[in-house]
Each structure stands twice: as C-alpha cells, then as structure tokens.
N, C-alpha and C positions, 0 to 999 in steps of 0.2 A: 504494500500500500504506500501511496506516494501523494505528501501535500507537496500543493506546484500554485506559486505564485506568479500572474504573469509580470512582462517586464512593466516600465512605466508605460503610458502611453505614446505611441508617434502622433505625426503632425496629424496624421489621419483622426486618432483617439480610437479608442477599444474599451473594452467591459473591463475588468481585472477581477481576478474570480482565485480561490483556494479550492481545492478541489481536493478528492482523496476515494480511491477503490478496492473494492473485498471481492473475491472470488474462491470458491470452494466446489467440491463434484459432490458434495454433498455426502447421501450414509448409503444411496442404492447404488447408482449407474459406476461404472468402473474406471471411466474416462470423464474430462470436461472436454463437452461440446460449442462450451461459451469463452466468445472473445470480447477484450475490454480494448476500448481507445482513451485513455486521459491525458489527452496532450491539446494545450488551448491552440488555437479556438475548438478543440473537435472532442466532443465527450460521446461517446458510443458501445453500446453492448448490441455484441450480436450472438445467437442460439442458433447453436444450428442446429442441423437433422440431415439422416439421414442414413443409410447399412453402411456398417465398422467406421471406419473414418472417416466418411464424404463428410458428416458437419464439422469436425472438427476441423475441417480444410474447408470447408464454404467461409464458415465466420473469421476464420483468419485471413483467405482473401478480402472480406469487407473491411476488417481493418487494414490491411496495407492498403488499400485505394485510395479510404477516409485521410488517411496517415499520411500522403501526400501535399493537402491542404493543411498540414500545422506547421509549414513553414510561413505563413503568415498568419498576423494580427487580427483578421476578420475573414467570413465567408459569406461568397452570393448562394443564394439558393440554386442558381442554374448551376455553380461550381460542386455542387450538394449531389447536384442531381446528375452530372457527370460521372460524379465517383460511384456513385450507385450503378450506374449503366458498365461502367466499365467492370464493376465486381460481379455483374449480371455476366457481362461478357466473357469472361473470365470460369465462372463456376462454368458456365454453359459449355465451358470447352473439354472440360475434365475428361476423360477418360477412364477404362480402366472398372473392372468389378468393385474397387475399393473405395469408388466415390460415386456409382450411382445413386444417382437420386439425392445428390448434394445440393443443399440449400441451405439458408439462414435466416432468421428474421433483424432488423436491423431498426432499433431505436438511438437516435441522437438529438443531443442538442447544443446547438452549438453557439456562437456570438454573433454580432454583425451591427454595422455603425449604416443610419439608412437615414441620411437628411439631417448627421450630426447627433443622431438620436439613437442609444445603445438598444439592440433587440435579441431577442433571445429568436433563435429561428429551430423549430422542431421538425423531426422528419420519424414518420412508423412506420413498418413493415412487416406485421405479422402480430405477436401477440407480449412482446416485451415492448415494456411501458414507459413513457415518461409522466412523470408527476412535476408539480411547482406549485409550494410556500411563497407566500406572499401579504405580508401584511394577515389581514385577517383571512385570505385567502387559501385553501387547500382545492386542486383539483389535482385530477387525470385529465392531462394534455392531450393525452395520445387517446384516440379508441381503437380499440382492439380490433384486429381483421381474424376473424373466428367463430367456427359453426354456433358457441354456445352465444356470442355478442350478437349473434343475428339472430337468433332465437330470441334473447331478453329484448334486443331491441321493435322484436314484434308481439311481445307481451308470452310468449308462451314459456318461460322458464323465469324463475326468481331468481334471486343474488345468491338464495341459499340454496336452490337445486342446480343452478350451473357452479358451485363448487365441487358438487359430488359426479356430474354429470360425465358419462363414460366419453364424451366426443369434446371435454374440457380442453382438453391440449390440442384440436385438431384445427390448424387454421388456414385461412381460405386464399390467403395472400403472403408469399415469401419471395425471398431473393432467390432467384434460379432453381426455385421446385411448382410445377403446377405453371399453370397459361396467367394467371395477373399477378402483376409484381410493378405495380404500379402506387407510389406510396403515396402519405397523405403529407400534406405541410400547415404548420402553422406560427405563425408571427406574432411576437408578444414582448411589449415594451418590457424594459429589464428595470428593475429597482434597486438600490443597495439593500443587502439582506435577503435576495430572492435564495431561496436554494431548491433547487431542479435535482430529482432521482430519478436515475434513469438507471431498469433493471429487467431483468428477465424475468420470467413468468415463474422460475424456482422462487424466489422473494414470493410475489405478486399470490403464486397456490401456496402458500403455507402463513401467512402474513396478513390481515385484513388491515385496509386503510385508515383505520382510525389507530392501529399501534403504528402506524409509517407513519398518521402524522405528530402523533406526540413522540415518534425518535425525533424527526424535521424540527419541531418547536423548542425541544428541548434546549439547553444551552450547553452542551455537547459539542465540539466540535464536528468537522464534515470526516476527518478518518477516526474519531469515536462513533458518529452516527454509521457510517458504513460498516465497521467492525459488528456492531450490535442489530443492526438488520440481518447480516449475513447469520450471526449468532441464532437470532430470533427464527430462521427460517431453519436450521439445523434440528433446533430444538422444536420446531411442530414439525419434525418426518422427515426435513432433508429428501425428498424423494426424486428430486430433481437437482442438476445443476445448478447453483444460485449464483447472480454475479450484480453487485451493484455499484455506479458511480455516484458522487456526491457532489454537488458544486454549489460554491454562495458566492455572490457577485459582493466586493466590497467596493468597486466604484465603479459608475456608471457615466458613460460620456453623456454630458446634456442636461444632467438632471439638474446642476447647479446655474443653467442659463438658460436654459430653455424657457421660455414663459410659456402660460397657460394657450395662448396663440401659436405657438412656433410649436405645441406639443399638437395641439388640433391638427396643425396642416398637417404634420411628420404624417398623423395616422391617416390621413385622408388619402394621404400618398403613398401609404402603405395598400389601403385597402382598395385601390385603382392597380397598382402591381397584384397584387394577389388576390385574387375573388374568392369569398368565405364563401363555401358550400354548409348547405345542416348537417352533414355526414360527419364533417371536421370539423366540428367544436368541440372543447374543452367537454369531456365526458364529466357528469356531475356525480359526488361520495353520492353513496348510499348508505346511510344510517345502519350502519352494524355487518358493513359486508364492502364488499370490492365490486367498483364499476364494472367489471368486465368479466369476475369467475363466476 
C-alpha cells in the first residue's frame, strides 16, 4: 500500500489528492484476478475473468494502457476512452487455451482541470464500483452493468435478494468478454475532502454501504481506511478477490477563485460536452443494503 502525494500544481493547475490501496485473493479462489492503478491522475481497479489465467492477464493489460496517461497532471475523457479501446484491443488478440475468454471489468477515477475548474471524471465497466464522500454526500457513482442491476432496476428483485441471488456476479458488460463493452462516464466537480473508493465487487459482496460509508467519514486516514475495508471484506467470507483504492482531494484548482458565476458557466460547459443520460446517474444508498447487490 502506497500514500502518493501529487506534485504542486503546473501552470495548467491539477487536483492534488493522497491516495492509498489494499489488495488481497481473499480465503477461497487461489489466484488474484484483480488489478490496481494508483498513480495520479489514474486510480483504477480492474477484475477480471475468465479459464486459468485469461483475467488475470485481461486486468493487467487494462492497467498498462491506463498506466500510460500518468505521465501527466490531468486526463481528457477521449484520452480515457482510448486507453480503454486499446486494452479492448489488446485482450481481443490473446491467444492460446490459457486466456480464452479473457476479460475484465474496469472502474476509474481519475482528475481533470475543465474551464480552470478541478473535476473528478468517472468511467465503469462491469460490476466494480466507484463511490464518492462529499460533504454530507454519500453515493455510488458508478451503476452496475449486471443481470441482478437490471432486474432491481425493473422492480423485480430487492437489495436483499440480489445479495443472495445465484446470477449476482454475472455481468452484462466487460472489457473484451461478450458483444458490449461500451462504458459509462460521469463528470463531477471535485471539492477539498472528497474521497472517491473505487473497488471491486469482493468489497462491494461482503460489505454493505452504510459500513463503507462510516470507514469514508471516519477520520482515519485513506491507507487506514483501505487497510480496514479490505479487512472488513475478509472477515464477512472473503469469497472473492477484494481490491480497493482510496483517494481525498486536498486541493482543488478553482475553488479559491472561482465565483459563484465562473462555477455556473464551468458546468454548463460541462454539460454541453457531455450529455447526462438516466442510465448514468449517480446510483442512490439504499437504507440497509448496497445499490447494486
């Protein structure tokens, strides 16, 4: 686990965020299928899947693609979405009985300066999550692409029977397994104090969101909070890979000049770049259970 401070800011300006990640294969499976990126701007976990090694070689390709954008201070989303296509490209080519059917799901979150105004830019693909604390704020950023997410989101399964539910893991969108692999995005002004998890579904099944958000609120730091997530998902079954990252933004480009005017335009010119779909909104807690198991 590793706290990373970024540098000051350039003439451009940037987030500057601590960050810190836990990864464990947990108490069942005999390998880790999950790969971490914590290198700013690029915070990413990806799970993979697939017979013997293919995920464990899908999610490692999605981080080296990702992994190329941390050589600078900020990301466009078209740069996002490159790297994505290229790791599509990439698993797609594999060969070999030892990696069929190699795929990953790929949740990030990264930085990005858009009109002088710090944003957090989110990107999901499959069924690892991103969350974000904020102020009195707790949500699931990300929604899940998953038989059981489409089922609650048409009323026919609850929060508490898509926990047990035998198609829980089965999801309908990944990186280089199945026909759509087409992700979601979402753009979100950044505050001092935000802190963003971003984890894989071993956390997310063993974990319900109201003890993720009082690790988040706690005043613990970001590699105490990861360490004790990771913990927490051990100790309900482990039965899956767990892998989480942690990040708090402690300055934010804008926030100290920006006026109430200059913040209006920033979104207005956010929300002309990028058109909000209902699909891709911040998925809301559900009182005593997790938005998406």
């Amino acid at each position: 686990m590793i706290d990373r401070s970024l540098s000051d800011p350039d003439a451009h300006g940037t987030i500057r965020v601590v960050s810190a990640s836990a990864t464990h294969v947990g108490h069942v499976r005999a390998t880790n299928e999950d790969s971490i990126l914590e290198a700013a701007p690029i915070y990413l976990v990806a799970d993979g899947m697939g017979g013997h090694n293919a995920g464990e070689v899908a999610s490692a390709i999605a981080v080296e693609e990702f992994e190329k954008l941390t050589i600078q201070e900020n990301v466009t989303v078209e740069q996002l979405g490159e790297a994505l296509s290229s790791a599509a490209d990439r698993i797609g080519e594999l060969g070999g009985e030892s990696t069929l059917g190699a795929g990953t799901t790929v949740a990030v979150a990264a930085t990005m300066v858009l009109d002088g105004i710090g944003y957090w830019v989110v990107l999901n693909l499959g069924d690892s999550r991103v969350y974000r604390l904020s102020d009195e704020i707790f949500e699931q950023v990300s929604v899940d692409h998953s038989v059981v997410q489409e089922l609650m989101d048409r009323g026919e399964l609850t929060v508490e029977e898509a926990r047990v539910h035998p198609y829980r893991h089965m999801v309908t969108r990944a990186l280089g397994a199945g026909p759509e692999s087409d992700p979601d995005y979402w753009l979100i002004p950044a505050e001092v104090g935000d802190r963003m998890l971003i984890c894989s579904d071993g956390l997310t099944g063993e974990v319900d969101d109201a003890t993720i958000e009082r690790k988040l609120r706690g005043p613990a730091d970001v590699r105490t909070i990861s360490e004790d997530l990771v913990r927490l998902a051990l100790d309900g079954g482990g039965r899956d890979n767990v892998s989480v990252v942690v990040v708090e933004a402690v300055e934010v480009i804008g926030l100290s000049l920006a006026s109430e005017d200059t913040a209006g335009s920033s979104a207005d010119s956010a929300d002309e770049e990028f058109e909000v779909d209902e699909d891709t909104l911040p998925r809301a807690i559900t009182e005593g259970g997790s938005g998406g198991r």
